[in-house]
N, C-alpha and C positions, 0 to 999 in steps of 0.2 A: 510556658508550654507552647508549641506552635502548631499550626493549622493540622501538619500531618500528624499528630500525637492524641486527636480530642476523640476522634472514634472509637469505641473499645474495638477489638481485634479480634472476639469472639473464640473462635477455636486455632488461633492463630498457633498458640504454642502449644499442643495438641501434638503426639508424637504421628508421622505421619504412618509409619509399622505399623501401627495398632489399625489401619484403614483394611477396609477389602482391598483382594488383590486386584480386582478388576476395575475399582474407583480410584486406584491409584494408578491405571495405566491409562485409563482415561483424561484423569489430571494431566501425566506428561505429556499425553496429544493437545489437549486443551495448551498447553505451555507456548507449543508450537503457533499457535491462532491459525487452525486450518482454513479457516474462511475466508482470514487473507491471505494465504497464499493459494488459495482459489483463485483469485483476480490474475497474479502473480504469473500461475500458472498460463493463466487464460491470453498474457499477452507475448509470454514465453514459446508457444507452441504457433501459433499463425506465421509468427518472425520465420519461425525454421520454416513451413511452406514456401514461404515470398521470397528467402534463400537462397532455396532448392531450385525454386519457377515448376513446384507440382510436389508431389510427394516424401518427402525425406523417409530417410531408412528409419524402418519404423522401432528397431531394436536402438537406436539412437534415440529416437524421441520419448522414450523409456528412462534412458538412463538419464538423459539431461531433465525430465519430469523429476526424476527419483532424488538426484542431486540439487535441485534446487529446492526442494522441498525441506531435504535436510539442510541447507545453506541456510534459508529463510526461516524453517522451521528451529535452528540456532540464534541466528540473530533474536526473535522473535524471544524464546527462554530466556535471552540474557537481559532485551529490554525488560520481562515482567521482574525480571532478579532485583534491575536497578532500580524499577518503580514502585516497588512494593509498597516502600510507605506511604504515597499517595495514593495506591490503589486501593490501601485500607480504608482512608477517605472516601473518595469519589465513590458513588451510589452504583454508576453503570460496570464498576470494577469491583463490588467487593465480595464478589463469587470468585473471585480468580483464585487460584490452587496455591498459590504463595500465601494468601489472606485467611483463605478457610484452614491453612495448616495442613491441605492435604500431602501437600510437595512440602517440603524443607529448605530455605535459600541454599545451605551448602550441596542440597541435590540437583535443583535449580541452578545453580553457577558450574557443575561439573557437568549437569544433563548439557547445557548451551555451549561449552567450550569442544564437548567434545563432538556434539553434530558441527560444529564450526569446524573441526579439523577434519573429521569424516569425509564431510561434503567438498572439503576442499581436494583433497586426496583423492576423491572418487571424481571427480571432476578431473585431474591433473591424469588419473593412468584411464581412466574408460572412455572422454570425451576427447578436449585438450590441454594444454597449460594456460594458454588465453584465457577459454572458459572459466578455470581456474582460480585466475588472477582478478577474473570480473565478477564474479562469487563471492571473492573472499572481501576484495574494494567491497563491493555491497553490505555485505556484514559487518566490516568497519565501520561504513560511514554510516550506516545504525546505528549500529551502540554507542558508537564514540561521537560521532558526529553529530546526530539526529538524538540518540538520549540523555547521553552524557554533557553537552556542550548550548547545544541547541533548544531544546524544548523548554527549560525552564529558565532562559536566558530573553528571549526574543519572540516578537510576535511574528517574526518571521521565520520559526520554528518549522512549516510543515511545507514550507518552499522550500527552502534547503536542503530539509530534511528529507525530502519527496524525492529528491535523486535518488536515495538507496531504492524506492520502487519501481524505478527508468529502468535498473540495470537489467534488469530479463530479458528487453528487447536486444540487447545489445549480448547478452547470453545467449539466447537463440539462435541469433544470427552465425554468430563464433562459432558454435557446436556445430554449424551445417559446415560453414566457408573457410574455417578460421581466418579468419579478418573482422574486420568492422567497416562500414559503407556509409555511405550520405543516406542511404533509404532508411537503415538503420536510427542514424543519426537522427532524422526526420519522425518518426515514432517515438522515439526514446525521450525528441521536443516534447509529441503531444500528450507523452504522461506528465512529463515535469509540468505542463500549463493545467494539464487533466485534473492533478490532485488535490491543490486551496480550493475550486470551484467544486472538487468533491469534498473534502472532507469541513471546511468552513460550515455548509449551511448543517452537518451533525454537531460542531465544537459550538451553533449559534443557538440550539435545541438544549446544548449540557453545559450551556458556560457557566452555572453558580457552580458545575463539579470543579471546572478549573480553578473559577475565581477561588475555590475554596480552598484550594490545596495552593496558590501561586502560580499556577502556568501560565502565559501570558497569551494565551489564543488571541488571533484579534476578535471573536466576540466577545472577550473578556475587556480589551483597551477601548475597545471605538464602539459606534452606536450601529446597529442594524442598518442602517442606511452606508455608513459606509462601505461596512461588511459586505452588504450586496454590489454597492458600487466595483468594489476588487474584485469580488467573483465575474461579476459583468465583463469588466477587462480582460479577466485571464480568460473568459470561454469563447471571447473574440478571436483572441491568439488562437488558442486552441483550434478552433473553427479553420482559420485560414493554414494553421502550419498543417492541419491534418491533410488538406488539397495537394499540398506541397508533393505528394508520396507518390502522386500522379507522373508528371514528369521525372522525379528523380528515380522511380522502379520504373517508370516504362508501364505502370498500370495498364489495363485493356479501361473501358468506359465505366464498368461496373463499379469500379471501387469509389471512383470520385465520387457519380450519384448517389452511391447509398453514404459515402461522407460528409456529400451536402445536407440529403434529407434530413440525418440524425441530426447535424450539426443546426440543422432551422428548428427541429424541436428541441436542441439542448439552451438555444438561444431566445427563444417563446421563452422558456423555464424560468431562465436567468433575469430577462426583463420583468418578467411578471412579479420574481421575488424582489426584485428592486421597487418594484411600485407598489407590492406591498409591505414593505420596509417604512417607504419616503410616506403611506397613509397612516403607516401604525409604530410608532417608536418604540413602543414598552415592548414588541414583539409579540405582543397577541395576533392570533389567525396567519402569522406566517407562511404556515406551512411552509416551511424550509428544508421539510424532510422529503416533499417530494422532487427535490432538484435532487436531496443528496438517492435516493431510490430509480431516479431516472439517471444519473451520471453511472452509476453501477451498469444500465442498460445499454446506455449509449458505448462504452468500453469493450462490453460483451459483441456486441454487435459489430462495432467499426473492425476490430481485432479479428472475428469472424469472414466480413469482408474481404482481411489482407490474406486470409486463407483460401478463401474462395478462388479468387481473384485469378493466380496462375495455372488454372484452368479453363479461364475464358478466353486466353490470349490468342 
């Protein structure tokens, strides 16, 4: 019997008709993980500002919200489709609506395929076909990429994989210009650098979920010290490619300062979890959850910034 097989499943096989109507429509929003595509959202929308250079039409920024929502919120259905057996496992996952039997996999595989074509279609006649085409790559290189291929392959899982969260910046952009740009390019860097140094110090808090089930997170391969040493790395990158947005959009002064400031407390964060790493190996007192608490902050904000920004110019 193997790791994913040891948990009983509880009300897994549980018909999910016999549920209320209203806990079963909640399941399929749950399906979607609205909370990340909260983030999602959140750097989808500034893009089209910094676009525009002040306001985009706001019956656009509708559609492109509405559309990626269901893009994401598809990809997002069909990951919990493929994961379920380890979701049954893992502690932080086994409320999930596949597990408890509120959803059904065959409603779950037909719920995800068809906001995958939905949003692709709504995206193709109300935005553009660009947009479209970087919607649907995104949802691809999820499912196939990022769950299918990547996560329980490689500890280098949630870098690769993190480009399917890059792609909104590069959606935004498209829905204002249809094009793609160096500025763009340049955001779209500082999610890809943004994500390990986010989501690491949470995989460093739940690694016996991983180690339990086979995922290779790197807190499940390496020791805390290294862990923090990569996170250290990448929020350097990060740090400097975020500056970068300066000269390549033509910034006014606003943007860089509030990029520097975040960027010196996301780097306080980073050293400090390293050094409390290199005192404490077993990982007691880490607190690693307040880098991953403050990287949510520092995204909200920078991303904010690029919104502001072409109004101060």
């Amino acid at each position: 019997m193997t790791a994913v097989e040891t948990r009983p499943s509880g009300v897994l096989g549980a018909s999910p008709r016999r549920r209320p109507f209203g806990a079963r429509v909640r399941a399929f929003v749950s399906l979607t993980k609205p909370r990340i595509i909260e983030l999602l959202l959140m750097t989808t929308v500034p893009v089209m500002f910094l676009a525009e250079g002040g306001l985009p039409d706001l019956t656009l920024i509708l559609v492109t919200c509405i559309g990626g929502y269901l893009s994401a919120g598809g990809a997002n259905a069909l990951n919990m489709y493929l994961d379920r057996d380890i979701d049954r496992v893992m502690a932080r996952t086994s409320q999930r609506p596949l597990v408890t039997g509120m959803v059904s996999p065959p409603e779950a595989l037909v719920f995800g395929i068809t906001l995958a074509v939905v949003s692709t279609v709504w995206f193709a006649v109300l935005v553009n076909p660009l947009s479209a085409a970087l919607s649907l790559a995104a949802l691809l290189f999820y499912v196939v990429g990022y769950t299918m291929i990547l996560k329980r392959r490689t500890a280098q899982n949630i870098v690769w994989g993190g480009i399917a969260g890059c792609m909104p910046v590069f959606i935004g952009w498209s829905a204002v210009t249809n094009s793609v740009s160096w500025a763009a390019l340049i955001l779209f860097l500082v999610i890809f650098f943004w994500t390990p140094p986010h989501y690491w110090p949470l995989s460093m808090r739940v690694k016996e979920d991983y180690a339990s089930v086979g995922v290779p997170m790197l807190p499940v391969i390496a020791s805390n010290t290294v862990v923090a040493r990569q996170i250290v790395v990448y929020s350097w990158v990060m740090v400097g490619v975020s500056l970068l947005l300066w000269p390549a959009a033509g910034t006014s002064w606003f943007y860089p300062v509030v990029a520097l400031l975040l960027g010196a407390v996301w780097l306080r964060e980073a050293h400090a979890l390293l050094g409390r790493a290199r005192r404490d190996e077993d990982g007691a007192k880490l607190k690693e959850m307040r880098l991953f608490h403050w990287s949510i902050t520092y995204v909200s904000l920078l991303f904010l910034a690029v919104a502001i920004d072409p109004f101060l110019r």
